[in-house]
N, C-alpha and C positions, 0 to 999 in steps of 0.2 A: 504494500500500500504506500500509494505516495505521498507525504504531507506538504501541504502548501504555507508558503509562509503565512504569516498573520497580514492583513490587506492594510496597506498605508506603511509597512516598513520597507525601508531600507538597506541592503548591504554595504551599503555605500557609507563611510565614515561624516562624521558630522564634519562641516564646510568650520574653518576656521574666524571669526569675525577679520575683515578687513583690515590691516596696519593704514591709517590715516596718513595723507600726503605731506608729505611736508614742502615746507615752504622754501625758499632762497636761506641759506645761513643753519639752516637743519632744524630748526623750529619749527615743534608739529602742529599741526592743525587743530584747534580744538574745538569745539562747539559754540562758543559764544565767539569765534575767530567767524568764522563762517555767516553768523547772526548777524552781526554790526556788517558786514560788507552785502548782503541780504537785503537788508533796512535800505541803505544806503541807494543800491540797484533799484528798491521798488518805487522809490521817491522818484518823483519826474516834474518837471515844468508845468501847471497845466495849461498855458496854452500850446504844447506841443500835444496834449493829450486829447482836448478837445479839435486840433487840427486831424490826430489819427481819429477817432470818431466820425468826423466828416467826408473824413476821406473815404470809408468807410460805408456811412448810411445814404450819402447820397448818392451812388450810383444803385445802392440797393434799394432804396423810397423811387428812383424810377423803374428800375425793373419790377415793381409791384405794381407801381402806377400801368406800366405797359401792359403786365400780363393782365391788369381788372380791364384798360381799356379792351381788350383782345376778348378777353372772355366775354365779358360783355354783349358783346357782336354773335357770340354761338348761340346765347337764348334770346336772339330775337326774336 
């Protein structure tokens, strides 16, 4: 008789957690390293934000506008 392993294991040895990158100088990466340049990254201008928005909605506010014109037209 053949026994099957137990369903969801592995033979496979468990994966090591990752060694964190280090930086220029051999200073490693920590977590709140990461966080403050994070922060930093998500802050933006906003009129640079409101320009990508437009850029954005208004060619998309005419392609609606098109497709209602068009459709429109089908249940006449």
């Amino acid at each position: 008789m053949n026994r099957s392993r137990r369903p969801g294991r592995s033979r496979r040895s468990r994966r090591k957690p990752p060694i964190p990158f280090r930086q220029r100088g051999g200073k490693p990466v920590t977590e709140t390293d990461g966080a403050s340049s994070n922060a930093a990254a998500k802050t933006g201008s906003p009129v640079v934000m409101v320009v990508a928005w437009l850029w954005v909605a208004v060619p998309f506010l005419y392609g609606v506008y098109q497709l209602a014109e068009k459709s429109s037209k089908l249940f006449e």
